[in-house]
C-alpha positions as CSV (number, residue, x, y, z in Angstrom):
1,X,-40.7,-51.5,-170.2
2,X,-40.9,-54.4,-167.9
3,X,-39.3,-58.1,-167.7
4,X,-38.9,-61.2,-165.4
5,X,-36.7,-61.5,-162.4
6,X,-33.9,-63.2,-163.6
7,X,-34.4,-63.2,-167.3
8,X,-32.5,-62.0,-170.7
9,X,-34.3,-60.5,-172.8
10,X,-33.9,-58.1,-175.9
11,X,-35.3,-54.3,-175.1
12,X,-34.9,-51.3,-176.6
13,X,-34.2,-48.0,-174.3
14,X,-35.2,-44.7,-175.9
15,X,-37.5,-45.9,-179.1
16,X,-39.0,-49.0,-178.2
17,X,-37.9,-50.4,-181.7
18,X,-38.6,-54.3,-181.9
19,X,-35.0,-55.0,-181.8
20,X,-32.1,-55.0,-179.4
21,X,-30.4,-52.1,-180.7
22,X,-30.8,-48.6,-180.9
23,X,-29.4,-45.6,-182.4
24,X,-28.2,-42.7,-180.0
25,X,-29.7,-39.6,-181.5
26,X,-27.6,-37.3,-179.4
27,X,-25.1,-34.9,-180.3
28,X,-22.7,-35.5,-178.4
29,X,-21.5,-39.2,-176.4
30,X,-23.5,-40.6,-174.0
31,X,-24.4,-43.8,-171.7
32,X,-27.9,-45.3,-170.7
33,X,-27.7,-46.4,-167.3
34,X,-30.7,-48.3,-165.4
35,X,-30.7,-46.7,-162.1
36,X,-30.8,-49.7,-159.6
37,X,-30.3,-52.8,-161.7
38,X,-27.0,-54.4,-159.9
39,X,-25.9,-55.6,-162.9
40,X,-24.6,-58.4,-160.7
41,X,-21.0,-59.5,-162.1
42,X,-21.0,-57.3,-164.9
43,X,-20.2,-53.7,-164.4
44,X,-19.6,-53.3,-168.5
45,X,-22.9,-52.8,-168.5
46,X,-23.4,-50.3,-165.5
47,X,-23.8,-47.2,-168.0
48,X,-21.6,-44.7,-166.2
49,X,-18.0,-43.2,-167.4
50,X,-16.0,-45.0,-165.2
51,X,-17.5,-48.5,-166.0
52,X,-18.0,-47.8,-169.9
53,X,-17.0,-46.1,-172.8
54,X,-19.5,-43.4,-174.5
55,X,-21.5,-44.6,-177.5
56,X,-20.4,-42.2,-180.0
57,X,-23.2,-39.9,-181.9
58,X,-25.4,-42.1,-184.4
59,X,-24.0,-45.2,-183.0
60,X,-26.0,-47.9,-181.5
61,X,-25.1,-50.6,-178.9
62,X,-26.3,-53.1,-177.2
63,X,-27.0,-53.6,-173.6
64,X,-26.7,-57.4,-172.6
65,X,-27.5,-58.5,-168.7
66,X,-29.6,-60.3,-166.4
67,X,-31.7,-58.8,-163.6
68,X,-30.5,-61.3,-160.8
69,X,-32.8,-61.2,-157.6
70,X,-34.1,-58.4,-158.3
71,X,-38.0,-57.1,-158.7
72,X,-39.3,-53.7,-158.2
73,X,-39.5,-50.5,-159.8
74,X,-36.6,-48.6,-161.6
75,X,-35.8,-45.9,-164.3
76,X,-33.1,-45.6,-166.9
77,X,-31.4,-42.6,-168.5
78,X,-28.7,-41.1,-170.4
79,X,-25.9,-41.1,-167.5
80,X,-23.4,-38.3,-169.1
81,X,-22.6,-34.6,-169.0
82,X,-26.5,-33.6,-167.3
83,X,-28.3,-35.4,-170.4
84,X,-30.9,-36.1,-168.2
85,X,-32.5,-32.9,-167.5
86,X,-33.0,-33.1,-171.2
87,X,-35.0,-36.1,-171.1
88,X,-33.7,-39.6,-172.6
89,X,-35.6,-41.7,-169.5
90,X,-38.5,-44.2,-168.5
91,X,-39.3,-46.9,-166.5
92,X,-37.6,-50.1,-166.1
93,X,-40.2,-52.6,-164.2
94,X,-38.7,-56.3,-163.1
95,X,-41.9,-58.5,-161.6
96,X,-42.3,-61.2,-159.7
97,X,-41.5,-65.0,-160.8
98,X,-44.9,-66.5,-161.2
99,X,-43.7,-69.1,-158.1
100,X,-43.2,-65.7,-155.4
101,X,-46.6,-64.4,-154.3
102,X,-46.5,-60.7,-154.4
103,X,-47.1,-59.3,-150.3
104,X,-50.5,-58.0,-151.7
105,X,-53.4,-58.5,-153.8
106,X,-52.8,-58.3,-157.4
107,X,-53.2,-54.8,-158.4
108,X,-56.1,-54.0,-161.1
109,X,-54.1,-51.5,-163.2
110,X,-50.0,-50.4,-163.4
111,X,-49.4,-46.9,-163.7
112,X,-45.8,-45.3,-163.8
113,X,-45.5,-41.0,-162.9
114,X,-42.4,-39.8,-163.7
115,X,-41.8,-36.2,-161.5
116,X,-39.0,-34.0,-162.3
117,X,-38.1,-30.6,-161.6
118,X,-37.6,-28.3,-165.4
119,X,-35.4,-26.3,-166.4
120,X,-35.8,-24.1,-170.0
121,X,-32.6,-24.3,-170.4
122,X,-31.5,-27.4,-172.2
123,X,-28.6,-29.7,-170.4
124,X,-25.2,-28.0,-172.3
125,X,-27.0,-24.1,-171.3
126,X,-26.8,-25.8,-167.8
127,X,-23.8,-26.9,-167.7
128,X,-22.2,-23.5,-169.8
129,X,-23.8,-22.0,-166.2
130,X,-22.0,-24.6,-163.9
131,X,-19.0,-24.4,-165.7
132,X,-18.6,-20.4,-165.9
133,X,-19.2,-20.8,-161.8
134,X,-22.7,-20.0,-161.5
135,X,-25.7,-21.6,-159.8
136,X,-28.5,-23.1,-161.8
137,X,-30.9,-21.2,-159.6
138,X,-34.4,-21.9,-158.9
139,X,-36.3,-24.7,-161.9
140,X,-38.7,-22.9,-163.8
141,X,-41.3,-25.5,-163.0
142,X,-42.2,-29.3,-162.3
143,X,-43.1,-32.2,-164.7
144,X,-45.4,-34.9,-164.7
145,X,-45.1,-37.6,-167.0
146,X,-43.7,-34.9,-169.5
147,X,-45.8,-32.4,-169.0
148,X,-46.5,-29.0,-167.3
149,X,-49.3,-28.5,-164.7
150,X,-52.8,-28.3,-164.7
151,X,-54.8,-24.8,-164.6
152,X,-55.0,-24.8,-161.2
153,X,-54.4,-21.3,-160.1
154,X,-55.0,-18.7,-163.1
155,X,-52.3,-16.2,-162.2
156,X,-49.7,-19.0,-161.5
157,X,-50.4,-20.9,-164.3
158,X,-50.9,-19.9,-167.8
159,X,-53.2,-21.0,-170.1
160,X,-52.4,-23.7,-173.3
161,X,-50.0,-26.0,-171.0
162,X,-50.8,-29.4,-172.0
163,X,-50.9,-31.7,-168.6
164,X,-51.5,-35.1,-167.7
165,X,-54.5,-37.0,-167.1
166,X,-54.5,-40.3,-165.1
167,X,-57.7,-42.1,-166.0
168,X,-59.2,-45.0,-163.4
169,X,-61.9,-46.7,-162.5
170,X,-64.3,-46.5,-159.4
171,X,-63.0,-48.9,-156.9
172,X,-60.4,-50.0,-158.5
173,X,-57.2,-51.0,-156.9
174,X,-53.6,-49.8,-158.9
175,X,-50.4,-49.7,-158.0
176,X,-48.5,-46.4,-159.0
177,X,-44.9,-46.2,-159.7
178,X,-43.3,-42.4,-159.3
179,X,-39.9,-42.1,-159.8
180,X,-38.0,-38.5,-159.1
181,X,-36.1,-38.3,-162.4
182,X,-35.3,-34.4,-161.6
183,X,-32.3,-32.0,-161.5
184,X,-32.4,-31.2,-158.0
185,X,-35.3,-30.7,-156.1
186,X,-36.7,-33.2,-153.4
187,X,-40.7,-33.1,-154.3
188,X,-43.2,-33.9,-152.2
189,X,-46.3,-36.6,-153.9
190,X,-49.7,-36.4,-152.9
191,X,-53.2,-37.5,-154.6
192,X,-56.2,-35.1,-153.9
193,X,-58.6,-36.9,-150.8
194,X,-56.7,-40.4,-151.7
195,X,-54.5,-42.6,-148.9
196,X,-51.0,-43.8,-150.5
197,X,-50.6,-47.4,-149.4
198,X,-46.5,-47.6,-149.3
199,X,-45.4,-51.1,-150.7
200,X,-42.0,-51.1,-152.6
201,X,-39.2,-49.1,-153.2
202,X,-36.5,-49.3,-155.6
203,X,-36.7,-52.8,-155.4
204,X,-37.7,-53.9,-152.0
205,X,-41.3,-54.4,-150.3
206,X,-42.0,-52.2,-147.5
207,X,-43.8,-52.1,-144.1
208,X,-47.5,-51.3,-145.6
209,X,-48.0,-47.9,-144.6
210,X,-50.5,-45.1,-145.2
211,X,-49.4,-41.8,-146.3
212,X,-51.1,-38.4,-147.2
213,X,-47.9,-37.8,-148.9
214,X,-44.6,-38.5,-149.3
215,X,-41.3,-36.9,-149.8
216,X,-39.2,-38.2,-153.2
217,X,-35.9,-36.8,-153.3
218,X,-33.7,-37.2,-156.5
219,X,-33.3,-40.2,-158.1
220,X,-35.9,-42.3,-155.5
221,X,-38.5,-44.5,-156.6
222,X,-42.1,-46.4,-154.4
223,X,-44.5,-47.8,-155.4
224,X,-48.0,-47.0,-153.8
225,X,-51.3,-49.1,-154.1
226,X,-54.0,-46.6,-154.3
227,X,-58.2,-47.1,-154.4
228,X,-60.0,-45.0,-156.3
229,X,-63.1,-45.2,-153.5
230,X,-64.2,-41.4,-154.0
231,X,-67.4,-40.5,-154.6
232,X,-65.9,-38.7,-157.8
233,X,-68.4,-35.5,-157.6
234,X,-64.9,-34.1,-159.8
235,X,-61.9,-34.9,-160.8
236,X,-58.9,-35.0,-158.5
237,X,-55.3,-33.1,-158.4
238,X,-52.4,-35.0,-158.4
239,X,-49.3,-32.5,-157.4
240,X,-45.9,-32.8,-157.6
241,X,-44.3,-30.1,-155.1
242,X,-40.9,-28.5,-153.7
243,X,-39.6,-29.3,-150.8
244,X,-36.4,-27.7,-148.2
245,X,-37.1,-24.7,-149.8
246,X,-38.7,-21.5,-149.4
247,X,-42.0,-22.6,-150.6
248,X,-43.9,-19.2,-150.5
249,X,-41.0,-18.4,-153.4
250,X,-41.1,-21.5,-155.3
251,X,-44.5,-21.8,-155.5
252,X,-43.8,-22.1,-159.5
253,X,-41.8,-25.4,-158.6
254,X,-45.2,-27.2,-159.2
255,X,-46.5,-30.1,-161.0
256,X,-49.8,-31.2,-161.2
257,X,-51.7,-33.6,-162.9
258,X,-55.4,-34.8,-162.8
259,X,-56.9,-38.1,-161.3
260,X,-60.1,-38.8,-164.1
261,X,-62.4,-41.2,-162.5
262,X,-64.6,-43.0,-165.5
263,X,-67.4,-41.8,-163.8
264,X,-66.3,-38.0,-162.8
265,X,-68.9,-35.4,-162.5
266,X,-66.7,-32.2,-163.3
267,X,-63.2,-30.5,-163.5
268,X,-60.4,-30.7,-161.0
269,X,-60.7,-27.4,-158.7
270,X,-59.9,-25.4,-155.7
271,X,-56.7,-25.1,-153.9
272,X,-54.2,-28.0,-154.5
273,X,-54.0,-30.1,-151.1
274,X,-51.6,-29.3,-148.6
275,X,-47.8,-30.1,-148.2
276,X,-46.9,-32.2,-145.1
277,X,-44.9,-30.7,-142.1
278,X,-43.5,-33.8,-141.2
279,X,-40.7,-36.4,-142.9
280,X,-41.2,-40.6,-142.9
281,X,-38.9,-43.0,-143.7
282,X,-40.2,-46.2,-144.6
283,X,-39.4,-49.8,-142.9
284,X,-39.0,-53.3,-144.7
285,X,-41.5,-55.9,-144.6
286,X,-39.1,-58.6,-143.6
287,X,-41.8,-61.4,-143.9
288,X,-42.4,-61.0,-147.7
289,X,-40.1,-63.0,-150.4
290,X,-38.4,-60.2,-152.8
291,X,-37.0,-61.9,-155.8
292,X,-36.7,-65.3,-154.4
293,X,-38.7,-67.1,-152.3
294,X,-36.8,-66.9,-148.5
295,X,-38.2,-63.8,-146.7
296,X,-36.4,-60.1,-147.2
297,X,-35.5,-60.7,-143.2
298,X,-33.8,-63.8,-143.6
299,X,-30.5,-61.6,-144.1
300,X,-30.0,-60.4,-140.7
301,X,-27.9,-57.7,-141.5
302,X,-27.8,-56.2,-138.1
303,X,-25.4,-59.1,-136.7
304,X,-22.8,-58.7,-138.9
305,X,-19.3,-57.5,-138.1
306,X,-18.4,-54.3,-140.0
307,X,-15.1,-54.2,-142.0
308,X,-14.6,-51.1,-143.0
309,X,-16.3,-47.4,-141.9
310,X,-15.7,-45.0,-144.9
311,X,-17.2,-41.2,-144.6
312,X,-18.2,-39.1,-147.3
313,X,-18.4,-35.4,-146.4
314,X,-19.9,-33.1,-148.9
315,X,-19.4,-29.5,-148.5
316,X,-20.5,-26.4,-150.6
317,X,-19.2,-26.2,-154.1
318,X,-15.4,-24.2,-154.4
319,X,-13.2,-23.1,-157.0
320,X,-10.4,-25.2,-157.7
321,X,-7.9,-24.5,-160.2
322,X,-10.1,-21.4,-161.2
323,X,-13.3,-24.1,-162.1
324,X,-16.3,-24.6,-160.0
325,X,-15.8,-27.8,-158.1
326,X,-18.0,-30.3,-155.8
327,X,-16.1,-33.0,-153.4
328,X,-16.3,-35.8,-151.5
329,X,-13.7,-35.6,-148.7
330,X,-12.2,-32.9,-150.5
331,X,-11.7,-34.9,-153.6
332,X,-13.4,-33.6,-156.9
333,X,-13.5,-36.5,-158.9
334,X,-12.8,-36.6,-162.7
335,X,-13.4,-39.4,-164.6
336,X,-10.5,-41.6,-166.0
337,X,-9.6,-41.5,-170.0
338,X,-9.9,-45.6,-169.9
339,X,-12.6,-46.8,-168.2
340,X,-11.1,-48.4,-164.7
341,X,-11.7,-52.1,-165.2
342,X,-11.0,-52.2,-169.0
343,X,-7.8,-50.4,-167.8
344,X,-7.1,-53.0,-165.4
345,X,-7.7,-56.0,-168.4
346,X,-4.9,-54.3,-170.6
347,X,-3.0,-53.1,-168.0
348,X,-3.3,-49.3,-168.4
349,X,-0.8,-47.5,-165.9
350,X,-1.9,-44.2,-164.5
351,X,-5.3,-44.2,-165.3
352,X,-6.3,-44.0,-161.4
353,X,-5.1,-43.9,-158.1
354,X,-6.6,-46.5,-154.9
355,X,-6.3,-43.6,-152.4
356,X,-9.6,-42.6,-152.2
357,X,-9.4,-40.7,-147.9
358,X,-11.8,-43.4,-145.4
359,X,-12.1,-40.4,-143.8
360,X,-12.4,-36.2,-144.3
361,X,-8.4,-34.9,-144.6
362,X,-7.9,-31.6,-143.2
363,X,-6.3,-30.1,-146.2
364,X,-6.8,-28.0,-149.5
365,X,-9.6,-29.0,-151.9
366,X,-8.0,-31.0,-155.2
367,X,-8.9,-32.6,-158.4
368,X,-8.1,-36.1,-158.4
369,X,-8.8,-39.8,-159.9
370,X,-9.2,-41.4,-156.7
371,X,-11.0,-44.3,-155.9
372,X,-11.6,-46.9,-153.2
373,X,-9.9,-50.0,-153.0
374,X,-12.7,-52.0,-151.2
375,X,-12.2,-55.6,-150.5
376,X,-14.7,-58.5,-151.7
377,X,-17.2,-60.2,-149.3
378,X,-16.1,-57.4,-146.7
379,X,-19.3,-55.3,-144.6
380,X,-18.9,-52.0,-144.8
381,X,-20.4,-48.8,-143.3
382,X,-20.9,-45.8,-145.2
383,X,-21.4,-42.2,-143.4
384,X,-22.6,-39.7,-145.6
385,X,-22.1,-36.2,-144.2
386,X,-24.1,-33.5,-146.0
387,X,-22.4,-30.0,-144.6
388,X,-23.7,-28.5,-147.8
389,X,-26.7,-26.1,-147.9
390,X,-28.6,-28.3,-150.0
391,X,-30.6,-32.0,-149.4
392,X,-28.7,-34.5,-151.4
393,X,-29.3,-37.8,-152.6
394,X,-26.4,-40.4,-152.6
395,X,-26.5,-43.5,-154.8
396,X,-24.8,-46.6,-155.0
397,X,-24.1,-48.3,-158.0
398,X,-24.0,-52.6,-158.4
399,X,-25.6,-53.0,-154.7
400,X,-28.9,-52.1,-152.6
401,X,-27.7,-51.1,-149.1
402,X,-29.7,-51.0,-145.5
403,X,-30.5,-47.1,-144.6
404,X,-29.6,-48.0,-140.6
405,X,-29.3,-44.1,-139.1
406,X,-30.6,-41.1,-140.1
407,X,-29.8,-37.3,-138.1
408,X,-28.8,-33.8,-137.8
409,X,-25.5,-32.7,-136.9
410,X,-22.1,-34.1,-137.2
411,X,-22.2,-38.0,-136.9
412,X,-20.2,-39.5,-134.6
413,X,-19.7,-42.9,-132.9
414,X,-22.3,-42.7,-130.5
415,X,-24.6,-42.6,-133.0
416,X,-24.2,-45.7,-133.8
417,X,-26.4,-46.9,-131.1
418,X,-29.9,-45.7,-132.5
419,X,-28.5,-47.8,-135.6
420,X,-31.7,-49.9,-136.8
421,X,-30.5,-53.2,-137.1
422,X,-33.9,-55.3,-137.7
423,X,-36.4,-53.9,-140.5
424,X,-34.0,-51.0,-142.1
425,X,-35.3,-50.3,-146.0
426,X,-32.8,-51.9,-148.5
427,X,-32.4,-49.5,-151.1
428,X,-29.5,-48.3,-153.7
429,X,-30.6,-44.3,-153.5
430,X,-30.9,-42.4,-150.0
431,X,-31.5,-38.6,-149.0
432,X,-28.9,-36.9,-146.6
433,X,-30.6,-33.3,-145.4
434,X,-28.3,-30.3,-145.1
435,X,-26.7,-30.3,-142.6
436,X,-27.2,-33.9,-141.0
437,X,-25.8,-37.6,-141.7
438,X,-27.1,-40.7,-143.0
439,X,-25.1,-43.9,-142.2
440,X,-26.0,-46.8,-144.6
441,X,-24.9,-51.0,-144.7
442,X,-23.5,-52.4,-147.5
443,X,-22.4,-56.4,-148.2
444,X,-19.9,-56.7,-151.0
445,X,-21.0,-59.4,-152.6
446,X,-20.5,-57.8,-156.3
447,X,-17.3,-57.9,-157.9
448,X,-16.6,-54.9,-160.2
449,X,-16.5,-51.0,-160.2
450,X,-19.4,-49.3,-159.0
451,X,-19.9,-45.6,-159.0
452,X,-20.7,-43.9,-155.5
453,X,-22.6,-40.2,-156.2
454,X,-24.5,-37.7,-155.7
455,X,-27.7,-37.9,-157.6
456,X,-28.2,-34.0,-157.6
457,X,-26.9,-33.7,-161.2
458,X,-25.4,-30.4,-160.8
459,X,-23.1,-31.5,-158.2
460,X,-22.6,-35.3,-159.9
461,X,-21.3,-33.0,-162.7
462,X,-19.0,-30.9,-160.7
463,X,-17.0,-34.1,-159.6
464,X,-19.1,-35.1,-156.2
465,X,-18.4,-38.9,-156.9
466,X,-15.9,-41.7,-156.7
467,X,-15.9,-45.8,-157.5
468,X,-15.5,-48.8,-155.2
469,X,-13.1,-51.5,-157.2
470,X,-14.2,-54.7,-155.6
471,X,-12.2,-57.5,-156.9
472,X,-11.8,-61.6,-156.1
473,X,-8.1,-62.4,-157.0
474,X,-8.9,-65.9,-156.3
475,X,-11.5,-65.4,-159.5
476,X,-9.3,-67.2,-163.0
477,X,-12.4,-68.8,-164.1
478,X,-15.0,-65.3,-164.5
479,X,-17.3,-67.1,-161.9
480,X,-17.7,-64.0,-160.0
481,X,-16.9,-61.7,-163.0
482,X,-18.1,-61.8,-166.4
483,X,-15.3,-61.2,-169.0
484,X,-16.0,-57.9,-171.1
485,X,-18.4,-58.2,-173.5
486,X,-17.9,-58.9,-177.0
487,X,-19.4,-55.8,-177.9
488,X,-17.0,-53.7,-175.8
489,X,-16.2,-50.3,-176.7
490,X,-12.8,-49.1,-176.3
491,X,-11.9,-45.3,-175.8
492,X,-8.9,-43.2,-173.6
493,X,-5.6,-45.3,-174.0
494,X,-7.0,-48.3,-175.9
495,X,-9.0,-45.8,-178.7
496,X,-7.0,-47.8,-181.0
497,X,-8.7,-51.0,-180.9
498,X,-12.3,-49.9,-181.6
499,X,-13.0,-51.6,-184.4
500,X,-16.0,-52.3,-186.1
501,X,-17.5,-55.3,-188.2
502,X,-19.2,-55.6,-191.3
503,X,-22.4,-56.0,-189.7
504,X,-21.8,-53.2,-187.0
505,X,-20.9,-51.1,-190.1
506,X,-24.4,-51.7,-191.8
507,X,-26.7,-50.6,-188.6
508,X,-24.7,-47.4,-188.6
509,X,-27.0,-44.7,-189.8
510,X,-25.9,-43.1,-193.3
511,X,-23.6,-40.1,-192.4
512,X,-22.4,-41.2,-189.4
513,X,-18.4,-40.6,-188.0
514,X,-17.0,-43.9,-187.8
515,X,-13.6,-44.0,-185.2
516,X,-10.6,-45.2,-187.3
517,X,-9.5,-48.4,-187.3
């Protein structure tokens, strides 16, 4: 799907129906949320459990929000209990205002790859495994677009999987869109004898760059502009591969699909084409306009006076209470009954606790319902310390943030000064190697709650996650809040006030569970 920077307009997630509503066929709750959209002012709409209710089974609901200086290249999913290694995603594209020249010549084709690790097992068999203690072990393979890889290797591969097939045209210009919708795995992108011409991610125009390959961990999304200028004697492998792991054993933990020039001369064949041995970050092109016309530079982020310094250490999963537990600063978080700013509208005691640590405690592992109180307009600096055995990707809901440091080791103050502070990529998902650190800048400009997470879905769903409440008390007129919709669904504490109208009752599907009213 795609839409205008800074429009409203009706679209279906899921079925694509030519309306703005759309049932949930899932059997259990669940949430769409579109991975980078700020949502600016309006965190009813975020799509995670501590911003919204879940849309009951055979419900519908409708979405309603404005992508606000924003362009780029996203993804949307179902946001609850691992529903997303069961599928449920797809792209979510916001282009340029006809006024704002795009930093490149226009493309001659769009393509979106979605890559994924796979697992068999459905989402509730992996989390049955997570919640009896156990590991979900290595994928049993990697997706493109959907589907399983191309023949390439006869004893890895059997025969009857159905692939994907990209078809161009010689010398042809397109940009492609690849977004790591995956469990877990960090996968390494590459197209057979073609250059990757970096130029956005998640949002953001980058330093034009070159690449072989590059590394996608969890969650991340670029766009690359890629020529088809092969002389096209065959068909050309695209792969999908793991990476930070034993490769020689996960050689199964493979995607491929097949570049098609209109004028190929044969099959795809031969070895696939070689991971990298190295890792890039990319750099922001602070000359081009994003979403509005002034350059992406003209916020110069590197003069401003942090705030607040808040540390997230991640360690190994633990048993607390006899369950298998993931933390942040030896929090495991569980989601309130009450979503957290509904609670705060009707005034819901209990329902969470603004304690969230600024820094690691020294104590014993616990199961809590902390979160931060941050404080509007502020500049803040976020550490992210990965002491777990695992790469991670962290994401930040409402906000983009500048990536400013990047290293191995414990972080500490000094490492502040190798800090980037001119051209650091602004982006809302970031990967933090075992372990090392990744320190990130963030301007809290976005009143609301907004999740803070791990997009590794096996430890999201062990608790490794929190919310930043971000609120203007000199707001009484909702011009830096929206009020809750009208559409609001109530659950937890306030179950009794979901109520539905006539209307609502007539788009619910025959047979479906209405909640009392």
């Amino acid at each position: 799907m795609s839409c205008l920077a800074g429009s409203m307009q009706p679209i279906c997630l899921y079925f694509f129906l030519p309306k703005n509503l759309c049932y949930e066929k899932i059997d259990s709750g669940s949430i769409t949320y579109e991975s980078g959209i700020q949502m600016r002012r309006s965190s009813w709409q975020d799509g995670v459990l501590g911003t919204n209710c879940p849309i009951p089974p055979k419900w519908n609901w409708t979405y309603q929000f404005q992508v606000k200086d924003q362009i780029g290249s996203f993804f949307y999913y179902p946001s609850l209990n691992m529903q997303r290694a069961s599928g449920g995603f797809g792209p979510f594209i916001v282009t340029n205002r006809n006024i704002i020249p795009l930093p490149f010549n226009t493309p001659d084709g769009d393509i979106v790859i979605m890559i994924g690790d796979w697992y068999t097992r459905n989402h509730t068999a992996l989390r049955t495994a997570l919640d009896g203690g156990r590991g979900l072990g290595m994928p049993d393979g990697v997706l493109i677009n959907g589907k399983g890889p191309y023949r390439y290797n006869t004893t890895l591969v059997p025969d009857g999987i159905e692939h994907e097939t990209i078809n161009v045209d010689p010398g042809k210009t397109y940009r492609i869109r690849v977004h790591n919708v995956g469990v877990s795995t960090c996968l390494n992108f590459r197209i057979q004898s073609h250059n990757l011409l970096l130029a956005e991610t998640e949002g953001y125009y980058t330093s034009q760059q070159n690449y072989t390959s590059l590394d996608i961990h969890v969650g991340q999304s670029y766009s690359f502009l890629v020529t088809m200028d092969q002389n096209a004697s065959s068909d050309y492998y695209i792969v999908a591969s793991a990476r930070f792991v034993n490769e020689s054993l996960w050689q199964r933990v493979t995607g491929v699909a097949v570049l098609h020039y209109s004028n190929s001369k044969g099959n795809a064949a031969g070895p696939l084409p070689d991971p990298p041995n190295d890792v890039y970050d990319p750099s922001q092109n602070v000359s081009a306009s994003g979403a509005r016309p002034n350059p992406q530079g003209s916020f110069h982020y590197g003069s401003i006076n942090v705030t607040d310094t808040y540390m997230l250490k991640s360690l190994p999963p633990v048993m607390i209470g006899g369950k298998l537990r993931a933390t942040y600063n030896g929090i495991s978080f569980v989601n309130p009954d009450t979503p957290i700013r509904l609670a705060d509208v009707y005034k819901v005691k209990g329902d969470y606790k603004l304690d969230f640590p600024n820094m690691p405690l020294n104590r014993t592992p616990t199961v809590d319902r902390s979160i931060i109180n941050a404080t509007y307009k502020g500049f803040i600096e976020i550490i992210l310390q990965n002491n777990d055995t695992v790469v991670q990707t962290f994401h930040l809901d409402g906000y983009s943030f500048f990536v400013v440091g990047m290293g191995y080791g414990e972080w500490t103050e000094n490492n502040r000064g190798s800090y980037n502070r001119w051209d650091a990529i602004s982006r809302s998902t970031v990967q933090v190697f075992a372990g090392g650190w990744t320190a990130v800048y963030v301007s809290l400009d976005n009143v609301g709650v907004w999740n803070l997470r791990t997009e590794n879905l096996d430890r999201w769903y062990l608790g490794q996650e929190t919310y930043m409440r971000i609120i203007n008390p000199e707001d009484t007129a909702n011009k830096t809040e929206l009020p809750p919709p009208d559409n609001v669904l109530y659950c937890g504490a306030l179950s009794r006030m979901q109520k539905l109208t006539l209307k609502d009752k007539a788009q619910v599907p025959k047979g479906a569970t209405l909640m009392s009213e």
